[in-house]
Backbone as JSON Lines, residues from 0, in Angstrom:
{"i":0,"aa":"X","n":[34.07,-26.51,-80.62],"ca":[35.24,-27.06,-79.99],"c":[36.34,-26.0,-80.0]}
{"i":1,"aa":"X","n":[36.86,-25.61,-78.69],"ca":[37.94,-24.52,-78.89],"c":[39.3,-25.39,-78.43]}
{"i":2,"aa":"X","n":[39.22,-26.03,-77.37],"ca":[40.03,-27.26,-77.84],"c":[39.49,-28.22,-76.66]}
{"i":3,"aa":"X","n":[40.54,-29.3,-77.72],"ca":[40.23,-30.86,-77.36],"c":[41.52,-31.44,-76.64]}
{"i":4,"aa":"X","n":[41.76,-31.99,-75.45],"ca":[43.49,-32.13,-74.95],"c":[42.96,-33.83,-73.82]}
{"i":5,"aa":"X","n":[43.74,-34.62,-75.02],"ca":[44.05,-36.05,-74.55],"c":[44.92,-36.33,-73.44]}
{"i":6,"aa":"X","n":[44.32,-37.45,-72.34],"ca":[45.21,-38.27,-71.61],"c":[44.78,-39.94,-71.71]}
{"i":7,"aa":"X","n":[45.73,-40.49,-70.55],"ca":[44.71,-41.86,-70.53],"c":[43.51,-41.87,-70.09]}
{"i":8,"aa":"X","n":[43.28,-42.66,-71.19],"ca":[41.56,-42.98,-70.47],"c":[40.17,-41.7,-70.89]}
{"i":9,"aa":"X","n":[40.98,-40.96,-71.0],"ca":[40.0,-39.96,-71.73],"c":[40.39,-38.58,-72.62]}
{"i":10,"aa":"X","n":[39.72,-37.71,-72.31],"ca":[40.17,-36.45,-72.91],"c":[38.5,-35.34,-72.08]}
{"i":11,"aa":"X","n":[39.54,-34.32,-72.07],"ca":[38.75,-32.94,-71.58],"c":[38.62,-31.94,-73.41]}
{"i":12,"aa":"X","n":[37.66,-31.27,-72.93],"ca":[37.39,-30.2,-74.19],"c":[36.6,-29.37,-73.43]}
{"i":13,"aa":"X","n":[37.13,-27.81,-74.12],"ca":[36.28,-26.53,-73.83],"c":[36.06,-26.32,-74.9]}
{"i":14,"aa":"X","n":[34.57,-26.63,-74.61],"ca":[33.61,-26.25,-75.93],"c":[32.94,-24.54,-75.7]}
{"i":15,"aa":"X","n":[32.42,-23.86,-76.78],"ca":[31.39,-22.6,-76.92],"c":[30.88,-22.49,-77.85]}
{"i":16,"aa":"X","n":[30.27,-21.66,-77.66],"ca":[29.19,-21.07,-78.63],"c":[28.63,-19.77,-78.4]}
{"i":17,"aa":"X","n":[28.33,-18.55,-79.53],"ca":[28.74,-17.42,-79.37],"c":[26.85,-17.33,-79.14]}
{"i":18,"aa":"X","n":[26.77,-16.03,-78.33],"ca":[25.32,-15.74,-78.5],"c":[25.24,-14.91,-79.52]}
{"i":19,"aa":"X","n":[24.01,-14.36,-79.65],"ca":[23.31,-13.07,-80.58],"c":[24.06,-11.91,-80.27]}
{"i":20,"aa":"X","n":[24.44,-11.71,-79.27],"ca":[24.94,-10.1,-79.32],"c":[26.42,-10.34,-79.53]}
{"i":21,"aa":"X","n":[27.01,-11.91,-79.98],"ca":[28.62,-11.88,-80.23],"c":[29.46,-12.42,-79.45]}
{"i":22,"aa":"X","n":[28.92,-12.42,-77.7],"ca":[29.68,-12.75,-77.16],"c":[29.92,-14.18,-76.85]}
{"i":23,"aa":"X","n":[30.69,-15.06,-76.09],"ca":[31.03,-16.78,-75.75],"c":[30.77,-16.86,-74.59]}
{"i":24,"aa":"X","n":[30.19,-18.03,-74.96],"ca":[29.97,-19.11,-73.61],"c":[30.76,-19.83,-73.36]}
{"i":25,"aa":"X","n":[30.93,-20.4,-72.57],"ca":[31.64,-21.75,-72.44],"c":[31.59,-22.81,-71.31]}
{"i":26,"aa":"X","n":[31.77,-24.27,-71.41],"ca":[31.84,-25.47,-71.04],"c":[32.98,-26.4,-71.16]}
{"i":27,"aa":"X","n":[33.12,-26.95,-70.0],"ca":[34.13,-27.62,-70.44],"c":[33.07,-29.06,-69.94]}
{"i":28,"aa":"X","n":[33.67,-30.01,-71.32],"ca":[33.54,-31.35,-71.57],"c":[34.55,-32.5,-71.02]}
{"i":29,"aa":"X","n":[34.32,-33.59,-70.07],"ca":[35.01,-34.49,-69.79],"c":[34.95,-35.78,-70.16]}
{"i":30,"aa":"X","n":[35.36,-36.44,-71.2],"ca":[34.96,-37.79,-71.44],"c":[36.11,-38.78,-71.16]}
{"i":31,"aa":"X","n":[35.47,-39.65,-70.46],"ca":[36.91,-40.91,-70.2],"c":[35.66,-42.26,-70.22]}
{"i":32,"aa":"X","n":[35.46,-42.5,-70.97],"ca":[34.72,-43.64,-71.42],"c":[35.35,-45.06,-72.07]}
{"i":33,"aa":"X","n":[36.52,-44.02,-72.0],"ca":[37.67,-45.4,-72.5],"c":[38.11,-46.42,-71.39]}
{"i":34,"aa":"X","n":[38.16,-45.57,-70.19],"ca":[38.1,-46.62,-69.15],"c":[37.23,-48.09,-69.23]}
{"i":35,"aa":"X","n":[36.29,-47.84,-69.77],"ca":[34.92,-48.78,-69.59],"c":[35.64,-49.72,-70.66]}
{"i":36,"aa":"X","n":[36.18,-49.42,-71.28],"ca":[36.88,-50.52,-72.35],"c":[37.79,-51.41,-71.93]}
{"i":37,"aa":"X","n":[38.97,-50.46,-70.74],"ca":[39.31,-51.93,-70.14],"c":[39.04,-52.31,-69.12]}
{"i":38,"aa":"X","n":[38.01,-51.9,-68.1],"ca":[37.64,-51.93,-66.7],"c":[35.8,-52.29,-66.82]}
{"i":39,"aa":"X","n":[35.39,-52.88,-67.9],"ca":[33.87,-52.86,-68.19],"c":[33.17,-52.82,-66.91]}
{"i":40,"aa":"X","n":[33.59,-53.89,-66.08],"ca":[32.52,-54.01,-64.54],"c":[32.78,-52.78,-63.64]}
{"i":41,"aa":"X","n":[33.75,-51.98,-63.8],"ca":[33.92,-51.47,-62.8],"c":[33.65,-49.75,-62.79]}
{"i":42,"aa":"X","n":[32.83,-49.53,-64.27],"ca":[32.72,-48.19,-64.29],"c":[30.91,-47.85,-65.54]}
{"i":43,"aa":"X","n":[30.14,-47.36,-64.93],"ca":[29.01,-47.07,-65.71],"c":[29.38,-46.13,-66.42]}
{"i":44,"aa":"X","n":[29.66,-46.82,-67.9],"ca":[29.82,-45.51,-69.11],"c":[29.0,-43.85,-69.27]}
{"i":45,"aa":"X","n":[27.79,-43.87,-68.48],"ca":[26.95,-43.08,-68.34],"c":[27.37,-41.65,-67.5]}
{"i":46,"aa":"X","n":[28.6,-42.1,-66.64],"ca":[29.2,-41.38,-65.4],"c":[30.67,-41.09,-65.89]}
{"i":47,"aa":"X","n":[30.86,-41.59,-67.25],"ca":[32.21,-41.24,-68.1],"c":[32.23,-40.28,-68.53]}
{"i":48,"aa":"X","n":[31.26,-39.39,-68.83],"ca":[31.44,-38.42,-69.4],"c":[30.62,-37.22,-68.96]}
{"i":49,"aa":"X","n":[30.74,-35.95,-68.91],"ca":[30.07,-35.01,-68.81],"c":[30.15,-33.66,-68.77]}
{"i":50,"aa":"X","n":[29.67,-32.9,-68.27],"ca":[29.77,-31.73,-69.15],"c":[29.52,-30.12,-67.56]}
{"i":51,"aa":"X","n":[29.98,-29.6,-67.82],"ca":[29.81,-28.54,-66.35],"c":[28.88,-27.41,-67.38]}
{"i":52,"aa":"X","n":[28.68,-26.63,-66.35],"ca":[27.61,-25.36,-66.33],"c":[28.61,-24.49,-67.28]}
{"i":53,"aa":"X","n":[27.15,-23.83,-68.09],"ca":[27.97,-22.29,-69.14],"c":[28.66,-21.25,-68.37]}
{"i":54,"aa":"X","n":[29.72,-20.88,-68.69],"ca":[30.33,-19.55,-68.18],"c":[30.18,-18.34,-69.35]}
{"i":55,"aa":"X","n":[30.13,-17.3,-68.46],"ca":[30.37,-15.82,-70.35],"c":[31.87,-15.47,-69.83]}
{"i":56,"aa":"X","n":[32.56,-15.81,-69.07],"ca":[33.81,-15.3,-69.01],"c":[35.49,-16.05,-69.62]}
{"i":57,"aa":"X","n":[35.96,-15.7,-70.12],"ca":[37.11,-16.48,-70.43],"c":[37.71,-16.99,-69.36]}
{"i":58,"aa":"X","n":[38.06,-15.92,-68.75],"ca":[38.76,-16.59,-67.07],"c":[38.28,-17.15,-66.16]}
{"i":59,"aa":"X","n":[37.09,-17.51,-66.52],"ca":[36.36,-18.21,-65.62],"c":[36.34,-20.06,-66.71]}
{"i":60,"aa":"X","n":[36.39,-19.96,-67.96],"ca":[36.69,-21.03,-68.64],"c":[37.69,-21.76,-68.73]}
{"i":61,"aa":"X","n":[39.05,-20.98,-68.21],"ca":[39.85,-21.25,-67.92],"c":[40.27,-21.77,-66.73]}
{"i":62,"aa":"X","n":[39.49,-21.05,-65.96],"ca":[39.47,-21.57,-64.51],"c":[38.97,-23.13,-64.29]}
{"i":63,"aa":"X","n":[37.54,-23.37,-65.11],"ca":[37.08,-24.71,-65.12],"c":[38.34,-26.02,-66.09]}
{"i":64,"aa":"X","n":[39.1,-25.57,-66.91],"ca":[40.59,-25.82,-67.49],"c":[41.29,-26.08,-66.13]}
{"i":65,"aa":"X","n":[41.69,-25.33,-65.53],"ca":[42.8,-25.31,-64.58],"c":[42.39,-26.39,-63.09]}
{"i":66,"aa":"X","n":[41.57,-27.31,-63.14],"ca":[41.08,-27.9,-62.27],"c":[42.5,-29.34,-62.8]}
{"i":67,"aa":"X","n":[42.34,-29.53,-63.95],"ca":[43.35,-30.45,-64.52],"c":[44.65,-29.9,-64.93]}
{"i":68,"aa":"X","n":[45.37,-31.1,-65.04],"ca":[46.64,-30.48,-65.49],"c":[46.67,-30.29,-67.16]}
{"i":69,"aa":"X","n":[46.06,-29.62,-68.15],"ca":[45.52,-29.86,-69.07],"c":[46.61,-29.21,-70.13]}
{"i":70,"aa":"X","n":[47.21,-28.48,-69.4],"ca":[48.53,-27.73,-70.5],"c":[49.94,-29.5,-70.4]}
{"i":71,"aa":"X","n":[49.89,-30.27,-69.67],"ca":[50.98,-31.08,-69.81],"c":[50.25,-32.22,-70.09]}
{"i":72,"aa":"X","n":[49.43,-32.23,-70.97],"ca":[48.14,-33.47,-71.85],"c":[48.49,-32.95,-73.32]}
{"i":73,"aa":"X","n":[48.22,-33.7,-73.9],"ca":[48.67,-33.79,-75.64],"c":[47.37,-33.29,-75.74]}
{"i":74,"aa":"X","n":[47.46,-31.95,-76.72],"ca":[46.42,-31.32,-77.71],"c":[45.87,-32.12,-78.54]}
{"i":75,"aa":"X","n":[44.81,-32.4,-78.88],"ca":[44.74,-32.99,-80.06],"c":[43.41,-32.07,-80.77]}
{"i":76,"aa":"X","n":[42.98,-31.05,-80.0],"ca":[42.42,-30.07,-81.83],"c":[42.79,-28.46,-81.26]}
{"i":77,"aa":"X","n":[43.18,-27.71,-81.68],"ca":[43.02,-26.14,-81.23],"c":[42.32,-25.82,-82.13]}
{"i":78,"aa":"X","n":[41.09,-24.87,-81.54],"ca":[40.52,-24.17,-83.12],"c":[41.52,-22.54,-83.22]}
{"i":79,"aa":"X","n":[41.48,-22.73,-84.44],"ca":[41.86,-21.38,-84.78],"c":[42.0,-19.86,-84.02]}
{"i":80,"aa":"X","n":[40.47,-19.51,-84.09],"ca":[40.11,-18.68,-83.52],"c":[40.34,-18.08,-82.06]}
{"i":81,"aa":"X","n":[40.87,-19.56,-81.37],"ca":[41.18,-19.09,-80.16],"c":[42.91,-19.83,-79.83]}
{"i":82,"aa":"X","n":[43.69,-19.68,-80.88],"ca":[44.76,-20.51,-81.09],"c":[45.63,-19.52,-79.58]}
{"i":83,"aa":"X","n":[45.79,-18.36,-79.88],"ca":[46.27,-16.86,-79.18],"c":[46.15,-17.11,-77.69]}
{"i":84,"aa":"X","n":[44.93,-17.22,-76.81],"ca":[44.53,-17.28,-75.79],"c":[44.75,-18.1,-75.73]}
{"i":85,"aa":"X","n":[44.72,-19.63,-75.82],"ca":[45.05,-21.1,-75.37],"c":[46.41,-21.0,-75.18]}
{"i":86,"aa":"X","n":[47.71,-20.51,-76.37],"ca":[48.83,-20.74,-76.25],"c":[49.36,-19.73,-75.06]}
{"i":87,"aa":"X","n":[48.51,-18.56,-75.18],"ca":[48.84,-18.17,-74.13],"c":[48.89,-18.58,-72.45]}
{"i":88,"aa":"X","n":[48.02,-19.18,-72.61],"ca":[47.24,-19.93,-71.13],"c":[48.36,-21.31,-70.7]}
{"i":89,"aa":"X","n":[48.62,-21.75,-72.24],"ca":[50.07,-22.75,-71.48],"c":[50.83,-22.17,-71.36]}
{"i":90,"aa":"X","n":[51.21,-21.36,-72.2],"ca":[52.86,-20.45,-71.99],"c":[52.61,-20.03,-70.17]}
{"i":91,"aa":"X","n":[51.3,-19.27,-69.8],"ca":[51.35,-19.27,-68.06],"c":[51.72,-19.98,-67.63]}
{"i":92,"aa":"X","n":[50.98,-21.24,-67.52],"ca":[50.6,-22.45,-66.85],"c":[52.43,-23.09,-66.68]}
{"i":93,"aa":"X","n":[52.59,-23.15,-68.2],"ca":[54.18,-23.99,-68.01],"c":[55.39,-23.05,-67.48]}
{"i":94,"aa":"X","n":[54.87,-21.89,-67.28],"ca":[55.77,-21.08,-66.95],"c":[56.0,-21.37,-65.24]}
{"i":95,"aa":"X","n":[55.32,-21.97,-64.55],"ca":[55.26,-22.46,-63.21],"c":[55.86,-23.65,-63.07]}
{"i":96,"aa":"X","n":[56.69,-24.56,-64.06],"ca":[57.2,-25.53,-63.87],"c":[58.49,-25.32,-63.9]}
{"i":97,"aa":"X","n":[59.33,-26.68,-63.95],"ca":[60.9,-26.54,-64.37],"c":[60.78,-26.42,-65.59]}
{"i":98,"aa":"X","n":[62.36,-25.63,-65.89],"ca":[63.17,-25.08,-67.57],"c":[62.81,-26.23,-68.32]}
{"i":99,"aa":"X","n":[63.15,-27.4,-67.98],"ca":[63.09,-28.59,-69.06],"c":[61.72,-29.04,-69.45]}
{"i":100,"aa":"X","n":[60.99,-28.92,-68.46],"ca":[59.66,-29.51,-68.24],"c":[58.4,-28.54,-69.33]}
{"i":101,"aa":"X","n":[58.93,-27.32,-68.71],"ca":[58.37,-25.75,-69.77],"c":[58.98,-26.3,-71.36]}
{"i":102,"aa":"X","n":[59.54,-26.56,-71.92],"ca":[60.39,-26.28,-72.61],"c":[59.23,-27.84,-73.49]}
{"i":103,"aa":"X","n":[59.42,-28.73,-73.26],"ca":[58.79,-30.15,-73.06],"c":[57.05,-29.91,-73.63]}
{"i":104,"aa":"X","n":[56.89,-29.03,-72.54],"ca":[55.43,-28.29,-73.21],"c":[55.16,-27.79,-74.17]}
{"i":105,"aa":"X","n":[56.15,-26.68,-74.32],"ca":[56.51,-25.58,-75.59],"c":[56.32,-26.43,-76.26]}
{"i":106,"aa":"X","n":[57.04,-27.24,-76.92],"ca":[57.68,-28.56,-77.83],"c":[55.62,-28.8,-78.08]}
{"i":107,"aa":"X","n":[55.51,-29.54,-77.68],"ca":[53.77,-30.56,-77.66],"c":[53.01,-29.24,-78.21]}
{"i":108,"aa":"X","n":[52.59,-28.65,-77.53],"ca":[52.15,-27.29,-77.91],"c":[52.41,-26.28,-79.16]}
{"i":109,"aa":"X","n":[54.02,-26.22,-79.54],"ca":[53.8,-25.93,-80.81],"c":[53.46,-26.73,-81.72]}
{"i":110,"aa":"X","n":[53.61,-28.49,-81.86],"ca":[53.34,-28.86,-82.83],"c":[51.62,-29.17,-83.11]}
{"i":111,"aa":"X","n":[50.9,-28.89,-81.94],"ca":[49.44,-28.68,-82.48],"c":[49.41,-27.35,-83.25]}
{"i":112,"aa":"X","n":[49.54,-26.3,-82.41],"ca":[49.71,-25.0,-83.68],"c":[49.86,-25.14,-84.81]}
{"i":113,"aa":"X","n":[51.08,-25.94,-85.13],"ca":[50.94,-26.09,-86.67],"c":[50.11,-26.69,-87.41]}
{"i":114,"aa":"X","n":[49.93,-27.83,-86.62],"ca":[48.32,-28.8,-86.89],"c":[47.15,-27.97,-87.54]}
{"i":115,"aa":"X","n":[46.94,-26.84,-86.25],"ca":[45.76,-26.07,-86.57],"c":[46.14,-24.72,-87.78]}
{"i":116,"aa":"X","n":[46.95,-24.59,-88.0],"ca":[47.27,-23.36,-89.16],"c":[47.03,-24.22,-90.08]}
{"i":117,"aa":"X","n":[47.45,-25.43,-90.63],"ca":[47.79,-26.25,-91.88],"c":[45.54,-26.59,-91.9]}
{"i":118,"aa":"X","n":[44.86,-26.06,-91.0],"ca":[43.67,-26.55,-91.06],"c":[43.14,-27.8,-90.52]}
{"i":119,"aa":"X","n":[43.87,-28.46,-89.99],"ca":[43.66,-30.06,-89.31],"c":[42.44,-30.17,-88.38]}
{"i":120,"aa":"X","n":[43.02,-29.17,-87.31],"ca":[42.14,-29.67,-85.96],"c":[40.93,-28.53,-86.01]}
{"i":121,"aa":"X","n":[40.73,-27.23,-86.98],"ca":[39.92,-26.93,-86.48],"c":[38.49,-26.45,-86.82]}
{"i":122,"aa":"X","n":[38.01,-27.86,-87.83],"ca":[37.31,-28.09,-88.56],"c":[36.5,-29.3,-87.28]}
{"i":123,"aa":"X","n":[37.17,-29.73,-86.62],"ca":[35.96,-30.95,-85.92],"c":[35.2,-30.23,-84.89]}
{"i":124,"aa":"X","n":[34.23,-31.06,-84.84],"ca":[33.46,-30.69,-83.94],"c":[32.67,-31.86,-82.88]}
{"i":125,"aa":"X","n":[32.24,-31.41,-81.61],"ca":[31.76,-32.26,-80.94],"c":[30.41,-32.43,-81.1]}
C-alpha cells in the first residue's frame, strides 16, 4: 500500500510491489463497495471494486491517480517510503486550484504526514 485516499462510497489505493532487480510496479485499486450498503439492489458488489493493469513507471502511476480527483479526498494511509513523491504530487496537483482551496489541501495532507511519521498508516496493508 503506498497510499490509501477516502471518499464517499469508497476509496482508491496505489498499491506496489518491488521486483528482483529493485525496481516498482504499480496498480491502482478502486473499491466503493460501500455503495452496496446503502443502494443493495442497485449495484453488484462484485463490480465495486477493482483493480487496473501493472505499470514500472511512477508517472505513469500517477497518471492512473490523476483520472480522480484524489489529492482533494482525505488520505487515510501514506506509506513512508513514498511519503516525498505523493506530497509532492499534491503540492502539483493543488497548485492548479484556488489560494484557499490549495491551502485546504495543504491542511488534510499535512495532517496524514504526521499520521505516517508517528508510524500509523504505514504498517497496513491490503
Amino acid at each position: 500500500m503506498i497510499v490509501r485516499i477516502g471518499g464517499e462510497g469508497g476509496s482508491i489505493a496505489l498499491l506496489g510491489v518491488r521486483d528482483t532487480q529493485g525496481g516498482w510496479h504499480y496498480c491502482l485499486g478502486r473499491d466503493e463497495r460501500s455503495l452496496a450498503d446503502f443502494l443493495p439492489d442497485d449495484f453488484d458488489p462484485a463490480l465495486l471494486r477493482s483493480r487496473s493493469g501493472w505499470v514500472a513507471s511512477w508517472e505513469e502511476a500517477l497518471a492512473r491517480l490523476d483520472r480522480y480527483p484524489w489529492y482533494r479526498l482525505y488520505p487515510v494511509a501514506l506509506h513512508a517510503e513514498f511519503r516525498e513523491r505523493i506530497l509532492a504530487a499534491v503540492a502539483d496537483c493543488a497548485a492548479k486550484e484556488s489560494r484557499e482551496r490549495a491551502a485546504d489541501i495543504a491542511e488534510t495532507w499535512e495532517w496524514a504526514d504526521r499520521d505516517t511519521r508517528w508510524g500509523g498508516s504505514d504498517s497496513e496493508r491490503e
